[in-house]
C-alpha positions as CSV (number, residue, x, y, z in Angstrom):
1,X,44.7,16.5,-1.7
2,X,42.6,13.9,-4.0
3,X,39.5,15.4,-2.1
4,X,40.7,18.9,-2.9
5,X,41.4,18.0,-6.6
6,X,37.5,16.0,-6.9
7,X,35.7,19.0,-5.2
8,X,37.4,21.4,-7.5
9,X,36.4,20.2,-10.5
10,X,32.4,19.0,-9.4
11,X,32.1,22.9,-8.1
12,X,33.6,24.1,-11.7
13,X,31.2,21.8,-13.6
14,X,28.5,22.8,-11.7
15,X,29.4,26.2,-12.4
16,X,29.6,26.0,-16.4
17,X,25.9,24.4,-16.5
18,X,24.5,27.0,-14.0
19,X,26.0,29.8,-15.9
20,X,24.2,32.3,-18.2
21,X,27.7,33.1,-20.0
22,X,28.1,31.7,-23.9
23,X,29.4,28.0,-23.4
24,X,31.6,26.4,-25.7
25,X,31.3,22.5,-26.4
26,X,34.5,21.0,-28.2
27,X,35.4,17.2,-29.2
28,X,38.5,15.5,-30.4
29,X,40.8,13.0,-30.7
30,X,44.0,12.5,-28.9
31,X,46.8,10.5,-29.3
32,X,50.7,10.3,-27.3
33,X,52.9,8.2,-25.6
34,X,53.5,7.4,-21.9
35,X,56.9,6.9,-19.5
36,X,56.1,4.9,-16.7
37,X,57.0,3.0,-14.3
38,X,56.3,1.8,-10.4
39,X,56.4,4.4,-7.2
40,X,57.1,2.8,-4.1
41,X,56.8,3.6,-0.6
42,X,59.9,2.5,0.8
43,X,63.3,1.7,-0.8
44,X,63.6,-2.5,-2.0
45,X,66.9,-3.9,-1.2
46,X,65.9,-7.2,-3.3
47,X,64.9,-5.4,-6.6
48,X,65.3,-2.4,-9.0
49,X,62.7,-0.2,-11.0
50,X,63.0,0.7,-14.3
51,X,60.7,2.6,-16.9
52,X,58.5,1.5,-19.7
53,X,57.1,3.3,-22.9
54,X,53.8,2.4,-23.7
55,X,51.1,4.1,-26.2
56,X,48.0,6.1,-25.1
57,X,45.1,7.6,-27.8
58,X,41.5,8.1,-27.6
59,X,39.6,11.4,-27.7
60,X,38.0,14.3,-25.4
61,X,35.3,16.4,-24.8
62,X,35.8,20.3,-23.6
63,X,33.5,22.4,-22.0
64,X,34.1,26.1,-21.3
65,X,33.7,27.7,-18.0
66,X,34.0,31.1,-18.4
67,X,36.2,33.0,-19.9
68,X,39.5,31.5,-18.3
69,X,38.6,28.3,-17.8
70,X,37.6,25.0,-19.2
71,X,36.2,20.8,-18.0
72,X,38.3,18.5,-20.0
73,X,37.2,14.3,-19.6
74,X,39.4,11.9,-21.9
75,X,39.1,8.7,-22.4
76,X,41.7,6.8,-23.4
77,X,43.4,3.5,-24.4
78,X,46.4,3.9,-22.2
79,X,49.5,1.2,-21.7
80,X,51.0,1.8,-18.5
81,X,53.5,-0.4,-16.4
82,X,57.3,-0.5,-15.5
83,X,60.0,-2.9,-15.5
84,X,61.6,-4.7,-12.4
85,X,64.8,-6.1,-11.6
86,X,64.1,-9.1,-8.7
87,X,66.9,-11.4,-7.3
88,X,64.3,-13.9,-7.0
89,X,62.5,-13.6,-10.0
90,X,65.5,-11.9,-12.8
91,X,64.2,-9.2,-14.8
92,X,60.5,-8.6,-15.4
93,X,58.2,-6.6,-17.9
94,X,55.1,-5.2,-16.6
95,X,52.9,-4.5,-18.8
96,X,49.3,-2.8,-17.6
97,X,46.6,-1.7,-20.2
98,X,44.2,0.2,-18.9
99,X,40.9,2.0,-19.9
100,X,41.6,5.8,-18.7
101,X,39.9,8.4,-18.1
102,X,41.2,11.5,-16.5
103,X,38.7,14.8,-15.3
104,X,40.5,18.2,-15.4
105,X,39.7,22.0,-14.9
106,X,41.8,23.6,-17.3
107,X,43.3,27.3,-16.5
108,X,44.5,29.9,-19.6
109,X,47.5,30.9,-18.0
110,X,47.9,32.9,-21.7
111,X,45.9,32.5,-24.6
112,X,47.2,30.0,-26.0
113,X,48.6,28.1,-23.2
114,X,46.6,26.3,-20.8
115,X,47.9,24.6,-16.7
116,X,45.0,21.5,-15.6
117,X,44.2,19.4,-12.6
118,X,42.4,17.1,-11.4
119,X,41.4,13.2,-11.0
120,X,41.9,10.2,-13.0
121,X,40.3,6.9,-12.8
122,X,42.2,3.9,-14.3
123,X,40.1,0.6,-15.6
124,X,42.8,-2.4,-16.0
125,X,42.1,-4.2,-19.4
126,X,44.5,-6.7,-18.9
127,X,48.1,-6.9,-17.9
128,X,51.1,-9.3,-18.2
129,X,54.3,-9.8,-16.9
130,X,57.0,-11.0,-19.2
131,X,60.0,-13.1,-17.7
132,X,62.6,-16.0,-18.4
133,X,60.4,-18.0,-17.4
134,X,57.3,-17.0,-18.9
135,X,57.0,-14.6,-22.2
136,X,53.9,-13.3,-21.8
137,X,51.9,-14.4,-18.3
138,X,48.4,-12.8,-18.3
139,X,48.3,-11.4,-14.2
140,X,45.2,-9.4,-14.5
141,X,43.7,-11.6,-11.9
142,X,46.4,-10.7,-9.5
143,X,46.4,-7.1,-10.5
144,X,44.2,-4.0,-8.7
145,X,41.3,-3.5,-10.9
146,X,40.6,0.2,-10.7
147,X,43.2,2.4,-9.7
148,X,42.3,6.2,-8.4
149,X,44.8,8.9,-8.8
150,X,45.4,12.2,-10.3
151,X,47.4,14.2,-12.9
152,X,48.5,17.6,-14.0
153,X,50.0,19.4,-16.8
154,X,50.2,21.8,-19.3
155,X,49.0,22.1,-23.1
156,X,49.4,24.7,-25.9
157,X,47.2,25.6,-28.9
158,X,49.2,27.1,-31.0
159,X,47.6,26.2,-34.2
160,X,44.0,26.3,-34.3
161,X,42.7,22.9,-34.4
162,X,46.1,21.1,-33.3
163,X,47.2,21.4,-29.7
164,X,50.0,19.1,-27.7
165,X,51.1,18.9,-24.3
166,X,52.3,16.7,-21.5
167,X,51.5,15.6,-18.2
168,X,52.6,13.8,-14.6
169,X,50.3,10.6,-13.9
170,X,49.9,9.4,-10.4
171,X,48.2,6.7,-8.7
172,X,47.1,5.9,-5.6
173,X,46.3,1.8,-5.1
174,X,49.0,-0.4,-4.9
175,X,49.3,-2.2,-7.9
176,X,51.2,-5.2,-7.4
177,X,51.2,-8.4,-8.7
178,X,52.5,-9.9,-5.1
179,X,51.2,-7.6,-2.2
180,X,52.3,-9.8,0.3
181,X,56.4,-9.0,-1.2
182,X,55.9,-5.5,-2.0
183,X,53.9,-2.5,-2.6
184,X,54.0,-0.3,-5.7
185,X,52.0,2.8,-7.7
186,X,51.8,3.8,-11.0
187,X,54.0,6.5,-11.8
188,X,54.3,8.2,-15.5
189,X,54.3,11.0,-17.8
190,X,52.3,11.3,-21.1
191,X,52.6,13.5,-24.4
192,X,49.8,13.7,-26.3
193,X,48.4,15.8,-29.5
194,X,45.2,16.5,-29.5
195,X,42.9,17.6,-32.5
196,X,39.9,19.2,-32.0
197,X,36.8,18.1,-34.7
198,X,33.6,19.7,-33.7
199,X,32.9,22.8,-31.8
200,X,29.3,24.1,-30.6
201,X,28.8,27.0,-29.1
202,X,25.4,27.5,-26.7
203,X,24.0,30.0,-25.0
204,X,22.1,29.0,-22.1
């Protein structure tokens, strides 16, 4: 399905550049906050996961494709993690800050509301786990560096200028700090306003 999602959106930017139609350029800031926490593929008798909020902001550029549809990249400051409940280990607090940067074709399912797709590339900035024993252990060493997945949502625009919306995050590497105990994903959801700032229309 990740193939699917990547081949969708190179054919749709192709697309907008070949096109003779009016193209709309827009850029932004956005700024929201994230639920997540750790997907696993089988159940863990010695532990218990647990979500964590974390913040997420940056900005976006839009390019139109037509009349119906739109490119969307973001990048974004985005905190991500989840909290675990080992026997061995007590309770621990994941925390995973990541450079983001998610790739979508948007869809105007009405005017003013809009359904996206597509990929999303994590870069790890750092991340900690915070225990009994240890308040704030820096485990980016131990931690997957780039993490592939996707995401999906929905957005409305309302007001002109001021748009919000929310949607599913999910990996694909396994992220743990001990792969030899376990295996886990990142799993979330974001809301997020955006603002646009500049718009340029051209006309190719």
């Amino acid at each position: 399905m990740r193939k699917y999602f990547t081949l969708f959106i190179l054919f749709a930017i192709t697309a907008s550049f070949a096109s003779g139609q009016e193209k709309k350029t827009t850029t932004g800031i956005k700024a929201g906050v994230n639920m997540t926490t750790f997907r696993t593929p089988v159940e863990y008798d010695t532990y218990e996961i647990f979500h964590k909020g974390g913040a997420a902001f940056g900005f976006f550029v839009e390019r139109t494709v037509g009349k119906k549809f739109a490119i969307e990249a973001s990048f974004l400051y985005s905190q991500m993690g989840g909290k675990i409940e080992d026997l061995d280990f007590g309770r621990e607090n994941f925390r995973f800050n990541y450079f983001s940067v998610p790739l979508v074709l948007k869809y105007n399912i009405f005017p003013e509301v809009r359904v996206f797709a597509g990929p999303q590339c994590d870069f790890l900035i750092r991340a900690t786990n915070r225990n009994k024993q240890a308040p704030d252990y820096d485990v980016t060493t131990r931690t997957k560096d780039i993490d592939l997945g996707w995401t999906a949502g929905v957005e409305t625009w309302a007001a002109k200028k001021v748009g919000i919306g929310a949607r599913y995050m999910s990996g694909t590497k396994d992220v743990s700090t001990r792969p030899g105990t376990y295996t886990c994903m990142n799993e979330g959801i974001q809301v997020y306003a955006s603002i646009k700032m500049f718009n340029k229309k051209k006309k190719k």
